[in-house]
N, C-alpha and C positions, 0 to 999 in steps of 0.2 A: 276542331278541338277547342275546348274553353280554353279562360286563363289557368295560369297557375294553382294546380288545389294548393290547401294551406300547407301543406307537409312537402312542396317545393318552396314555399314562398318564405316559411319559418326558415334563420339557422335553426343548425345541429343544437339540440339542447341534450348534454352528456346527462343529465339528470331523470328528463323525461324524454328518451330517443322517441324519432315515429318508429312502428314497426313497419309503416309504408313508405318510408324514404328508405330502408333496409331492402325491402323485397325491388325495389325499385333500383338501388345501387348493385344490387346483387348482381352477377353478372353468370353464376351456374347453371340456372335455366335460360338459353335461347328463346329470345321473342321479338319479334320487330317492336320497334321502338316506339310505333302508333299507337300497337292493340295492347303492346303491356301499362303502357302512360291510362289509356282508355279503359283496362281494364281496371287498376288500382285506385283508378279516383275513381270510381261504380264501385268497388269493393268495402270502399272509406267513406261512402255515403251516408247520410243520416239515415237514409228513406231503409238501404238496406241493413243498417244497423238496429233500425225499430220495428221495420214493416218486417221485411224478412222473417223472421222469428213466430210472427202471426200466420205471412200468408203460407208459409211451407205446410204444416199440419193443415191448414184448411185446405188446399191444393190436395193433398193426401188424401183427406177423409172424402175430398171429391172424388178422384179418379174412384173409390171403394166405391160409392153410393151409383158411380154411374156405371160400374162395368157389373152393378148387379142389374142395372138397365139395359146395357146391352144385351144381358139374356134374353130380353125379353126382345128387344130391336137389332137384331145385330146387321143387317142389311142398311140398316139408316146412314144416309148421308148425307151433307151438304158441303159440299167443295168449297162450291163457288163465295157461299156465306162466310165460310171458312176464312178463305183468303182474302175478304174483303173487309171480315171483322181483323184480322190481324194488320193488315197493311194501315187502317184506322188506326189502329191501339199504336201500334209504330209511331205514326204521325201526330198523334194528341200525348202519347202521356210516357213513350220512352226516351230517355236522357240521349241526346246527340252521343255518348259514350257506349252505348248499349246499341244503337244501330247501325254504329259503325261497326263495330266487331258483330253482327249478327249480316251485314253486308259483306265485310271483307271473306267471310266463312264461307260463302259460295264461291268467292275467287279463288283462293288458297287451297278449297277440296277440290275444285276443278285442276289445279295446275298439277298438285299432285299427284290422281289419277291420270294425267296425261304423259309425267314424266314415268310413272309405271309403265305406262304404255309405250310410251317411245324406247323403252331400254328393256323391255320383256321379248322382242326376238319373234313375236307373234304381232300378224295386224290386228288391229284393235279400234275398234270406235267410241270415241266418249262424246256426251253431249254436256258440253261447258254451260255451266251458269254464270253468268256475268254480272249480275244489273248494277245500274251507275245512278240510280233513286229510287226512293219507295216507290213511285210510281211505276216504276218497272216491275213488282211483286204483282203476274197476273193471276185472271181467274182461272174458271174450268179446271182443270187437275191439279194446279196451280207449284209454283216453286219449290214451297216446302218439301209435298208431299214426292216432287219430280227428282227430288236432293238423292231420300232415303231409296229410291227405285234404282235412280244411276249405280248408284254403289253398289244393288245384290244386284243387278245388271252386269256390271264390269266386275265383279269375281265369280260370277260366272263363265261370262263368256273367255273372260281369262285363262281360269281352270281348264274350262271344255277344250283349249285349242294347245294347250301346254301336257295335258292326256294324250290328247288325238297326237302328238308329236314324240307323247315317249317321253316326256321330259322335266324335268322341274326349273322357279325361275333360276337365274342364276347372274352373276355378274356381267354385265358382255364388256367385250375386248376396250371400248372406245364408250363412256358414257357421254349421254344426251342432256344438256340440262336447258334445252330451248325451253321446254315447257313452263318452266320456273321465272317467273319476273322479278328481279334485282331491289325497283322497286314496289313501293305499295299500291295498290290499287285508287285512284282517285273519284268523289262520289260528290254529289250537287248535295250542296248544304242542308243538313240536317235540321229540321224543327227545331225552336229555342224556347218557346212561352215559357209559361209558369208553370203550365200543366206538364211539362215534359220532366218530371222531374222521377219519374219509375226507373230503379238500376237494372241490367240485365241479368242476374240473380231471381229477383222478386219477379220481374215479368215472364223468362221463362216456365216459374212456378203456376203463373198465371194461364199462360199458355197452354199449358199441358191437356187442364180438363178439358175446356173449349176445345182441342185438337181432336183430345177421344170422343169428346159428344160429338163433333160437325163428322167424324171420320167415321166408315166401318170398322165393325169391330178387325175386322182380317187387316185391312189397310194400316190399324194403330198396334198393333201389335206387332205387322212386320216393320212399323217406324222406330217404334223404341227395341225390337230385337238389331234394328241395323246398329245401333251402339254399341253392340258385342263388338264390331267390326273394327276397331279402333287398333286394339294389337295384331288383328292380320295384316290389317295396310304399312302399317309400322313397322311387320317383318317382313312386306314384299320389297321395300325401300329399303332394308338392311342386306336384304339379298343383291340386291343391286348395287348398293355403297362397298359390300363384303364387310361389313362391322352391324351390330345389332345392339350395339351400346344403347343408344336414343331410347330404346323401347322400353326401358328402365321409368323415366315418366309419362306411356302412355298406358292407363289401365283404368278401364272401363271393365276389369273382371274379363275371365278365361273366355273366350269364343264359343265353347263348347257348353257354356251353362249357359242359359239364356236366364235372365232375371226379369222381375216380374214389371209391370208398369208402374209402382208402388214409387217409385225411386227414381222414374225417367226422367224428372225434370232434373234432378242433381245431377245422374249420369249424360245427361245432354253439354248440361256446362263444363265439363269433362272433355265431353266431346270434341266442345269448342276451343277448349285450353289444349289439347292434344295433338289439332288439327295446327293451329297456331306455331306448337314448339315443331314438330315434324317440316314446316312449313318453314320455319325459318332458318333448320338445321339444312335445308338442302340449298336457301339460298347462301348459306356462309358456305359449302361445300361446291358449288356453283362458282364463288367467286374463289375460290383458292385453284379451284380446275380451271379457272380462266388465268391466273397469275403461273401457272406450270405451267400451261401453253405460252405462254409468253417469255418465261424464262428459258423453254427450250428451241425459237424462233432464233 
């Protein structure tokens, strides 16, 4: 983490409040206390205060210009360039803020799908993504692309075995909440230069076309159709907890409509903010199930 942004470092000015020491003292939305500190000092950036505004429509007019190219190449791929130009752009020009919360996302989707699984009644296998450096972001199929497959992987095979059994999920007697870690994930120091100075906002923007050009066309559309997925997993977790409160702030839009790529980079940081509060609503529910086991010992 850096120092202090300036809207910790300022007092309270009653005349000119921050609106970021606000969302920050706020305490209605659940978030771990790393990825929201991380998240709001990216949000309060220059870069994304001046660049943002630019790169989003240019992003935009991108993904239009190249998916009238993919008509014409829709098999084209390259993976491996894929992940090797990303894991680069990480390391030279996004804010230690930005890759940390684009790290912890692979942890926090992992535990969550796990804690599905350990309390859905059905075996299940999930493949955890972990990495603990950029340098662990490999080639070949590569991370990203293995993220979006796990997830229509494990509501599949979900489904198929909660069918075959007759059944729907449902709360079970005794919940599991091993899968959930207390705390944050820890990761070998982020880049600092000069050049690191891109928020996660502007980069995801960034992200997107290069995603749909190096990707097929099939491959990128079932990437940004997996964003729909945001309020299923949020209702398999409510079915599990018996309360469906939470799902109130995750909305990435209905399941059943799928939306076009036009918009995926905005609906990605959704994604990421979704994953985030679901994540931390299980580890507060986690620690209050561990404080009832101990109150009734």
């Amino acid at each position: 983490m850096s120092d202090l942004p300036k809207w910790l470092r300022d007092p309270h000015d009653e005349a000119d409040p921050s609106p970021w020491l606000a969302l920050y003292l706020d305490q209605s939305v659940a978030m771990a206390e790393p990825a929201k500190r991380a998240w709001l000092e990216d949000v309060s950036s220059k870069n994304r205060q001046y660049v943002l505004p630019i790169t989003r429509p240019f992003a935009r007019l991108m993904i239009a210009l190249i998916q009238l190219l993919k008509i014409l190449m829709p098999r084209f791929q390259a993976n491996a360039l894929l992940h090797r130009m990303l894991r680069w752009f990480m390391k030279t020009f996004l804010t230690p803020n930005a890759n940390l919360l684009i790290m912890r996302h692979f942890h926090i989707g992992s535990e969550i799908l796990r804690f599905i699984a350990d309390n859905s009644g059905v075996a299940m296998k999930t493949h955890p993504l972990r990495p603990r450096s950029l340098d662990d972001i490999p080639e070949g199929r590569g991370m990203f692309l293995q993220h979006d497959v796990n997830l229509f992987n494990f509501v599949i095979e979900l489904n198929q075995q909660l069918r075959a059994q007759g059944r729907e999920l449902t709360q079970p007697v005794q919940l599991d909440f091993s899968a959930i870690s207390s705390e944050p994930p820890t990761f070998e120091p982020f880049p600092r230069r000069w050049t690191n100075f891109i928020d996660l906002e502007s980069a995801i923007e960034l992200y997107t076309p290069m995603y749909q050009l190096l990707l097929t066309d099939h491959d990128f559309w079932r990437a940004t159709n997996s964003l729909q997925l945001d309020e299923t997993i949020a209702l398999y977790v409510g079915r599990i907890l018996g309360s469906s409160t939470h799902v109130a702030l995750v909305n990435n839009k209905h399941p059943l409509v799928p939306m076009t790529t036009l918009r995926a980079g905005y609906r990605l940081v959704l994604h990421g903010l979704s994953t985030e509060l679901l994540h931390e609503m299980l580890v507060k529910k986690k620690r209050e199930h561990e404080r009832a086991l101990r109150a009734a010992e």
